[in-house]
Structures are given as C-alpha cells and as structure tokens.
KEROVO-927006 format. One record per residue (C-alpha): residue in three letters; x, y, z. Coordinates in steps of 0.2 Angstrom, whole numbers, plus 2048, in hexadecimal, padded with zeros to 3 digits. Layout:
ALAXYZ/...
//
This chain:
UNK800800800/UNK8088127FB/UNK807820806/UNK807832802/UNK80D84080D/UNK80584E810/UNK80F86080D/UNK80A86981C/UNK80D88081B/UNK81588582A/UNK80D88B836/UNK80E89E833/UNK80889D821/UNK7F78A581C/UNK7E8899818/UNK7E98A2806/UNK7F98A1802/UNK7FD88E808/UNK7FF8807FA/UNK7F986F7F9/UNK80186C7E6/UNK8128637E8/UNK82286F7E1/UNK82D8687D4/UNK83B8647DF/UNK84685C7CF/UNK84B86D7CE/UNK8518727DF/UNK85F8617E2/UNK86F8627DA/UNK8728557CD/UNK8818487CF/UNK8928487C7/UNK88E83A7BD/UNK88083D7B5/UNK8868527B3/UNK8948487A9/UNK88B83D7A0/UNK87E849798/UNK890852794/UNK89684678B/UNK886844784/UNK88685677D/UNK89A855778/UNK89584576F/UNK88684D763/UNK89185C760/UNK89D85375A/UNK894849750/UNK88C859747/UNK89E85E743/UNK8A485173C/UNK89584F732/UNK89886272B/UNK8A985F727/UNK8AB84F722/UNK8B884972E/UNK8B9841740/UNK8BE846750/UNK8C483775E/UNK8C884576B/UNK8C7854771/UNK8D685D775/UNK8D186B781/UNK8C986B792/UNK8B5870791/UNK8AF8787A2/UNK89D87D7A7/UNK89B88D7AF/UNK88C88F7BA/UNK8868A07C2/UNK87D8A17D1/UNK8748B47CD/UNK8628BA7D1/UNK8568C47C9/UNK8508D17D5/UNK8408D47D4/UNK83A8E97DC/UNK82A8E87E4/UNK8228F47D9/UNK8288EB7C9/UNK81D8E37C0/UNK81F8D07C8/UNK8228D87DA/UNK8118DE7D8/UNK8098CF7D0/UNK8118C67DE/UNK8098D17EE/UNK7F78D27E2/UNK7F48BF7DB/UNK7F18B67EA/UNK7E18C37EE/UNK7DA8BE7DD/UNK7CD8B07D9/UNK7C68A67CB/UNK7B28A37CC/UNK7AA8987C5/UNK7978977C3/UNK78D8857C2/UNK77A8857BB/UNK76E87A7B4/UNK7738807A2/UNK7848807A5/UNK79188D7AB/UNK79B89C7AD/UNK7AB89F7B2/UNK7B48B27B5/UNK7C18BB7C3/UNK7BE8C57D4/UNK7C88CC7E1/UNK7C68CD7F6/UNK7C58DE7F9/UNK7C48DA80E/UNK7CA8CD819/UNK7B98C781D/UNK7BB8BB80C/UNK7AF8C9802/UNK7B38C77EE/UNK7B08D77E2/UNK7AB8CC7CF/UNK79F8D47C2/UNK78C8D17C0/UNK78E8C67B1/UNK79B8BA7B8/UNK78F8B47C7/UNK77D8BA7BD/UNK7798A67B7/UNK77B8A17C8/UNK76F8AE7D2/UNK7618AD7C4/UNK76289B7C2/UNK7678937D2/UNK77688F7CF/UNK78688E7DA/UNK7978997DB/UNK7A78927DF/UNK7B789C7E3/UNK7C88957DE/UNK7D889C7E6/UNK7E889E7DD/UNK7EE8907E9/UNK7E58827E3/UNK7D78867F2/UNK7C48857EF/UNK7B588D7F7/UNK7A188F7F6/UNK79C89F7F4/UNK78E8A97F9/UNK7858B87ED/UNK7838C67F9/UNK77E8D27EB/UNK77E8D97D9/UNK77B8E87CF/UNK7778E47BB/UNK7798F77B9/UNK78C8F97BD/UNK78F8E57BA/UNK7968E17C9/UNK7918D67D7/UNK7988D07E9/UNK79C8BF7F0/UNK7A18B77FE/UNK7AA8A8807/UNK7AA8A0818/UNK7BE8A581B/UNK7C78B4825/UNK7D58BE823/UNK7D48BD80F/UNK7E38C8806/UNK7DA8D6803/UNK7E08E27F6/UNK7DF8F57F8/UNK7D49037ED/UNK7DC90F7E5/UNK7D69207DF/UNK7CF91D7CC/UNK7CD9307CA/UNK7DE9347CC/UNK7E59257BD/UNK7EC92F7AE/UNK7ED92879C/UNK7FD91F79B/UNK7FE91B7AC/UNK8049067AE/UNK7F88F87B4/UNK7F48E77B6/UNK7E78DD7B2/UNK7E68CD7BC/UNK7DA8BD7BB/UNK7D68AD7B2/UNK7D28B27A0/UNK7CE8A2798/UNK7CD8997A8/UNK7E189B7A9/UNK7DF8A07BD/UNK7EE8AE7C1/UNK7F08B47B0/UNK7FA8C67B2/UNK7FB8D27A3/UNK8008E57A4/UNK7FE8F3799/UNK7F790579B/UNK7EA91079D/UNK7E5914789/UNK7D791D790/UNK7CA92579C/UNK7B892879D/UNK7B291C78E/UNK7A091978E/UNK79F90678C/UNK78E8FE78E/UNK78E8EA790/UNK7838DB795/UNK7858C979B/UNK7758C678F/UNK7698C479E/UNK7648D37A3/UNK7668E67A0/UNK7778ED79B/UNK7828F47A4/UNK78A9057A1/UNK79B9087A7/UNK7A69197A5/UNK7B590E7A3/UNK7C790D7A4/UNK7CE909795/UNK7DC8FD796/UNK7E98F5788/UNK7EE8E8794/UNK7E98D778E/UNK7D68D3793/UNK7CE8C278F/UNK7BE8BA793/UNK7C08B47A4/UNK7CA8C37AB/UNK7B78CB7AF/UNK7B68D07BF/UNK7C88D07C4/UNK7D48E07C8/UNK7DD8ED7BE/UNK7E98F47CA/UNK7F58FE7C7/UNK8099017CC/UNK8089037DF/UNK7FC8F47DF/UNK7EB8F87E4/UNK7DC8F67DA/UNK7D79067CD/UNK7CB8FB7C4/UNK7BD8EC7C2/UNK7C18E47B0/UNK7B08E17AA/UNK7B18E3797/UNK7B98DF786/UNK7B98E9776/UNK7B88DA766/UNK7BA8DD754/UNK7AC8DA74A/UNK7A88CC73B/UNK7B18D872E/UNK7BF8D873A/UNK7C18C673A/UNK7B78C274B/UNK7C48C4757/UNK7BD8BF767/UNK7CD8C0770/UNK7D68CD779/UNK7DA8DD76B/UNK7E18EB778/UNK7D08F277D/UNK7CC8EC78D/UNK7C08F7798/UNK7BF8F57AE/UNK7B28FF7BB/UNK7BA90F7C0/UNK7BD9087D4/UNK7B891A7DA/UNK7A79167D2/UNK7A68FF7D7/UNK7AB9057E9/UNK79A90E7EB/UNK7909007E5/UNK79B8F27EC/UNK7988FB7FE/UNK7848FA7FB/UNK7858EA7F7/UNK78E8E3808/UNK7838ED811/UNK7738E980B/UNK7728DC7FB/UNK76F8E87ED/UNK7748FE7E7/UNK76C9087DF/UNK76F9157D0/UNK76B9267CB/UNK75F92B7C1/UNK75893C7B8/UNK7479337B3/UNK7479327A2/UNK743927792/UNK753927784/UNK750924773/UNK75D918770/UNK75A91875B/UNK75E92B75B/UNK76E92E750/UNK76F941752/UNK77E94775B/UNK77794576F/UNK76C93B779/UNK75B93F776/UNK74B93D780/UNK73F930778/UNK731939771/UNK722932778/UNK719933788/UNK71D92F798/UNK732931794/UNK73493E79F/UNK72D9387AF/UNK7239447BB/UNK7299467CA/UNK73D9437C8/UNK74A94F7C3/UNK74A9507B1/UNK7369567B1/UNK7399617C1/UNK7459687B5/UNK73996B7A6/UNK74195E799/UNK73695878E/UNK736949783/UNK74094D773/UNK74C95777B/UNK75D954775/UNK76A952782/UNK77A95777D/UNK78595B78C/UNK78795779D/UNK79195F7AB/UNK79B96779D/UNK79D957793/UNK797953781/UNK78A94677E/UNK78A93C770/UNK77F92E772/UNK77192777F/UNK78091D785/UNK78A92C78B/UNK77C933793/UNK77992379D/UNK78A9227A1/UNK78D9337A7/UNK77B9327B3/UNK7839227BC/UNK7969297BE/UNK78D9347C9/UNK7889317DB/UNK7759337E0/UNK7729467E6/UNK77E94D7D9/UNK77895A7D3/UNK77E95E7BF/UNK77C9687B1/UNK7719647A0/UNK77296E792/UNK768968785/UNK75E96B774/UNK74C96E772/UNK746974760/UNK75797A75B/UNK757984769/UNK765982777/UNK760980789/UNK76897E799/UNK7609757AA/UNK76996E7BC/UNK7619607C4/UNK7659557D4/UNK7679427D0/UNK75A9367DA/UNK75D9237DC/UNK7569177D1/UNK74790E7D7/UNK7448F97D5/
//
C-alpha cells in the first residue's frame, strides 16, 4: 500500500497564500558528477559529429580542455516594477465560476476587505441569481469556496459576493479621478479561464461612454477607463490597478471588431473598467443593504435619434411629472446637447454622464428646443424599482 505525505505551510503562513500543489523539486537538487559528465560528453559527441559531417573529416580527440562556467546571479525584482506588484496584488484576485441548469459562466473578482467580500461584475454572477444557480470562488492557490450573492446592480454591471473565510488579502482603492492618460496599469484575472493572468499597458483614455450587457437584462452604461492592456473574456470583473498597486478600475468590457474586420473576438487594445471612484459608491450599497440605486432626471430617450445630441422621445409621458427634468420645464423633443459643460452626442452619453454623477448633484442642461438654445439646472433624484 503507497502512502502519500501531506506538505504542511508553516505555521505563520496566511490561509490564502498556503499551497497544497507539490513544487518541482528536480530543479532545486544539484545534479551528480556523473551524470553532469555524461550529458557532456553527450553534447561534445553530437558536435562533433556535426563537424565532421560539414567537413568531411573525423576528429578521435579533442585537444583542449572544455569547462562549464556557471553563475549564481539574481534578478532583482523593485516592488513597484511590474512583477513586484503582480506579486503583492495576485493572491487577492479570484476566478468565479457560475453553475446553472443551462450551463455556465466563468469571470474574475477581487476582495476588497478582510471579511472574504469579492468586487465581480453583474454579468459574471447574473446566470446564477436569475436561475438558481451556484458561485464558486477559486483562489490563485489551488483553494476553493462557496459563495454567497450579497448583491447586484445591472445598471453599473457590477455585483458583490461573499465567502465564509477571514482575513482575505484585501487590496486597496485608489483615486480614479486623479489617473491621467498614459499613466501604467495592470490588468489581472483569468481571461479564458487562465486564473492569474497579468497583462499591463496604459491608460489610452478617459471618460468613454461604453454601454454593455450580459444579454439578460438592461445594459449597463459605464464612463469608462479606457485601457490597452490585454483584456480577454474571463478578466470581467477583475482589477485594473495601477503602479503603486491599488485598484483604479473594475474591467468590465471589451471593444471587438466587427464581421468586415474579420470577427475578432479576442483582445484588440480596447479594453474598458468601472472608474473605482464611481464602483465604490455602489459596492458600499450593496454590503449594506443588498442592492444601490441610480440617478435619474426622469426622462424618455429616443434612442433612433441620429442628430447630434440625446434627444427626448417625442411622445407622451417621456418627461415624467414630478421629477427634475419636468420641474425644470423640458419637454419631449427637446434635444440635449450638453451637460455640465460637456457635449452630448448620443442618448448614450447622456446616460452616462446622469449615472457618473451621485444622487443630489445638482447640473447643468443646456439644450435645444425648436432651433432655439436653452439652458435649465436640476437636482438628480434616485432611481425607483
């Protein structure tokens, strides 16, 4: 009867960062004399061979004395370079997977406390809380977990879970509003269910409006980062951090060329992640009581429109009574075309722009109304289920 033996972490090593897969210890025992001279002669034997074939003559012996040098120097690795801080962020990163009745999902979080709380987006864990299915969390050591949904918003895509562990590695928030284009980042996750894939890049650009959906419910519409580092289905949900470490993003989206591009489905340098300034409002709302809300101005867009703006839809009941864009005397058929000193361009923008904002803002809306140019401020009211 075989036995196995079990490697046991010391004592002192967190629960997240122990591992149970065995390390190739080939590598770490010095090989013997013989055998070093062996696969030597080995090598001296094929070489020679190859010359003699080349010049049409034969060697019986080798006249000189060949010695192997060997060097014994490391690679330092900074903190803040780019594997330091792979190193200090990967162990706080997860792979999920989803398991329904009509099959699956899989996608990327993050811990964002110690009380094993996990930042993923809407879409990754959306089969599971529509269709009772289950969510499990994979660490980057082998470890597994049950999870819990403790609450989603299909608006900004994203959604919190939890497992039953404490004093989870969790990373720190950054400022989103302070990143600059060009600034360096990292994008870490399980694209392609490769778990602790690490790419890096830049910040290409800021405040895209980038509308998605998981194909189950209402979109999502997300002023986005906009990122060159590599993004793949599977890295949804996981972090975009930047050179210090801490998280500056929730990569949520993909940008894909279309049939007369070929169909690349893959990664082309336009990848898109949740400002954090703008998750963190939603992710605390979640914790606290299962579900966020949005702001709203209470109206109708016309989505069809293809003028230059956003335009209110042209029928009744678009501008709802009672909420700030009728308090404000819009009408339906006005035609937004800036707010807060921003152009607007499409229905999209205008969504986008409302939701950056934080319910009780007040801002500005200049817009058009029978080729005339008007101008209102109104104060942002929460969204109502």
């Amino acid at each position: 009867m075989s036995s196995e033996v079990e490697k046991v972490p010391p004592s002192d090593t967190p629960w997240w960062a122990s591992n149970d897969l065995e390390l190739d210890r080939a590598i770490t025992q010095p090989r013997s004399a013989k055998s070093l001279s062996l696969n030597l002669a080995i090598v001296i034997a094929l070489i020679a061979g190859l010359v003699g074939a080349v010049a049409g003559k034969s060697f019986t012996s080798l006249n000189h004395q060949t010695n192997l040098v060997n060097t014994t120097s490391t690679i330092e690795r900074k903190p803040d370079s780019i594997a330091g801080i792979a190193a200090r962020v990967s162990p706080s990163v997860v792979s999920i997977t989803v398991r329904t009745l009509n099959g699956g999902d899989t996608g990327s979080g993050f811990f964002i406390d110690t009380n094993g709380y996990i930042v993923t987006n809407n879409h990754v864990i959306e089969a599971a809380a529509t269709s009772s299915g289950t969510i499990s969390v994979n660490l980057i050591n082998g470890k597994r977990f049950p999870a819990t949904l403790i609450g989603r918003d299909a608006a900004y895509d994203l959604a919190v879970i939890k497992i039953d562990v404490t004093d989870s590695p969790a990373l720190q928030f950054g400022d989103s509003d302070k990143v600059a284009v060009g600034d360096g980042v990292i994008a870490i996750g399980s694209p392609l269910g490769l778990a602790g894939t690490v790419t890096s890049g830049i910040i290409s650009a800021k405040n895209r409006a980038v509308t998605s959906s998981g194909g189950t419910s209402e979109s999502a519409f997300i002023n986005a980062l906009q990122t060159d580092a590599a993004i793949n289905p599977g890295n949804s949900g996981g972090p975009l951090v930047d050179l210090s470490g801490a998280v500056i993003g929730v990569n949520s989206a993909i940008a894909s060329l279309g049939a007369s591009f070929g169909s690349q489905s893959g990664s082309i340098g336009l990848g898109f992640a949740i400002p954090i300034n703008q998750a963190r409002k939603t992710i605390d709302q979640l914790i606290k009581g299962g579900k966020s809300t949005h702001p709203i101005m209470g109206i109708s867009l016309d989505s069809r429109f293809n003028g230059v703006g956003a335009k209110i839809a042209d029928q009744a009941g678009s501008v709802r009574p009672g909420l700030p864009a009728a308090k404000a005397g819009m009408l339906p058929g006005d035609v937004i075309i800036s707010i807060d000193g921003n152009s607007i361009n499409s229905s999209d923008e205008a969504i986008v722009a409302v939701r950056s904002h934080n319910v009780g803002d007040r801002i500005k809306i200049k817009f058009v109304r029978n080729g005339t140019n008007h101008e209102v401020t109104l104060t942002l009211v929460a969204a109502t289920n």
